[in-house]
C-alpha positions in Angstrom: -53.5 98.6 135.2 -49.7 97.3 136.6 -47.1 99.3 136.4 -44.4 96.4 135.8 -45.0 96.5 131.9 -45.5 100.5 131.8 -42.0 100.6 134.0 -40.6 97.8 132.8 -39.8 96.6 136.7 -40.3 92.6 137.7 -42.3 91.9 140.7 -39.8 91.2 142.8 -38.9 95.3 142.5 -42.1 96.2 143.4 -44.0 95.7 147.0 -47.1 96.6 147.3 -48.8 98.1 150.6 -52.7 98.3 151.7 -53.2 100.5 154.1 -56.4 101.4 156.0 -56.9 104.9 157.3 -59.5 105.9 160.0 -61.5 103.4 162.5 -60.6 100.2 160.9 -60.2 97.0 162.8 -59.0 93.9 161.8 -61.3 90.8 162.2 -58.6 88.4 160.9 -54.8 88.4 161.0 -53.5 90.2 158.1 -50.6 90.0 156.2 -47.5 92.3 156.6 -48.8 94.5 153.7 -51.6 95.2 154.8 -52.1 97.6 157.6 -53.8 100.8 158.8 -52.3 104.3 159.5 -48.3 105.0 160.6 -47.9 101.1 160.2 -47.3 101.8 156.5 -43.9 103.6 157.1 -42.7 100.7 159.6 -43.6 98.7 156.0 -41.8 100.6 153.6 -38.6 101.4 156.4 -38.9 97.0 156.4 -37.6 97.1 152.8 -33.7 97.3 153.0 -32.6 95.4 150.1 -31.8 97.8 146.9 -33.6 96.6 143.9 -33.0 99.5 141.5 -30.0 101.7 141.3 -30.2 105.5 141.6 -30.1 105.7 137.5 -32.9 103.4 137.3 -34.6 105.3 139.7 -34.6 108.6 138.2 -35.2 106.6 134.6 -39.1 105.6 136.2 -39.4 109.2 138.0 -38.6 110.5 134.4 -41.2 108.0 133.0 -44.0 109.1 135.3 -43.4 112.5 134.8 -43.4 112.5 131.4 -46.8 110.3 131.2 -48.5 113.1 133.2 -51.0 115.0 131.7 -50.4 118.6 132.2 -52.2 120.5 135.3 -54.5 123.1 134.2 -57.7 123.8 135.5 -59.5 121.5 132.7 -57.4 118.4 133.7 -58.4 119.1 137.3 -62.4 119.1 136.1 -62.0 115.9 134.1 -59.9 114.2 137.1 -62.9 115.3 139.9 -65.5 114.3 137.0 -63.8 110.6 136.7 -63.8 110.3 140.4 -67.2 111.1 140.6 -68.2 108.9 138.5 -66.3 105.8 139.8 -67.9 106.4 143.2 -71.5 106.9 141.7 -70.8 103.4 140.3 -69.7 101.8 143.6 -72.8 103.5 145.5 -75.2 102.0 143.2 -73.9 98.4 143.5 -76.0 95.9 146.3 -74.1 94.0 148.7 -74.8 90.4 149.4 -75.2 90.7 153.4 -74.3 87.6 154.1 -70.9 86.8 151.9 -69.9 90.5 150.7 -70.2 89.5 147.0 -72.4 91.9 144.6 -76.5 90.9 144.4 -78.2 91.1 141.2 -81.4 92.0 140.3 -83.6 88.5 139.3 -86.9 88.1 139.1 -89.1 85.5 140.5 -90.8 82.3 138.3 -92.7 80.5 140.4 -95.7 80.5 142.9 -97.2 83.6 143.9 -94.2 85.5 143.5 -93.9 85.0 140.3 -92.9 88.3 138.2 -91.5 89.8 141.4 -88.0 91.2 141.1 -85.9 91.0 144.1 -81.8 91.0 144.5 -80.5 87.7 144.5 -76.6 86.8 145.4 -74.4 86.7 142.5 -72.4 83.5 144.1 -76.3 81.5 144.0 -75.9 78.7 144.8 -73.3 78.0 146.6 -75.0 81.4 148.6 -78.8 81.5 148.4 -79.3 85.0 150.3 -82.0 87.4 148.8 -83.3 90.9 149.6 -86.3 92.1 148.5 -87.4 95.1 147.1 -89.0 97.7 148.9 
């Protein structure tokens, strides 16, 4: 979900910022939105142009707030339940370990293999990595 059609902003009102918190280190130059820990503040104090004025401001705080469900101790359950669930999903997924991209389970056709399952990469062919189960 974007919030440019829910807060009716364009992209150039809107910047977005990745930051990583923790031991992260960066193999590869990253861009300027993309950072880890206090280098998110020297992002957002970057920004000096005004793109919205104080009334359109308080129009998308007014927006949020009123497309908030309301806290009670049964929206806190379903919120912790959701997140739950989204990382159950992400735990269960197998990593290709050789290009990052998701394996999926295949089984084998031919030789004495055959009827074997085993994860293959989802990116086959162009990567031909496989892990076995055990």
């Amino acid at each position: 979900m974007t919030l440019e059609p829910l807060l009716e902003l364009s992209s150039a009102q809107i910047h977005s910022v990745v930051v990583f918190i923790g031991d992260s280190t960066f193999k590869a130059e990253m861009p300027d939105n993309v950072t880890s820990g206090r280098g998110s503040i020297r992002f957002i104090k970057s920004k000096k142009d005004v793109v919205l004025s104080t009334e359109e401001v308080n129009e998308i705080i007014n927006k949020i707030e009123t497309g908030r469900l309301s806290q009670s101790f049964n929206t806190n359950r379903q919120h912790v339940k959701h997140v739950k669930d989204i990382v159950k999903g992400k735990k269960e997924v197998v990593v290709c370990p050789e290009c990052s991209s998701p394996m999926v389970m295949r089984e084998a056709l031919k030789k004495d293999n055959k009827g074997n399952t085993f994860w293959g990469c989802s990116r086959f062919p162009a990567c031909r990595c496989i892990v076995s189960i055990t």
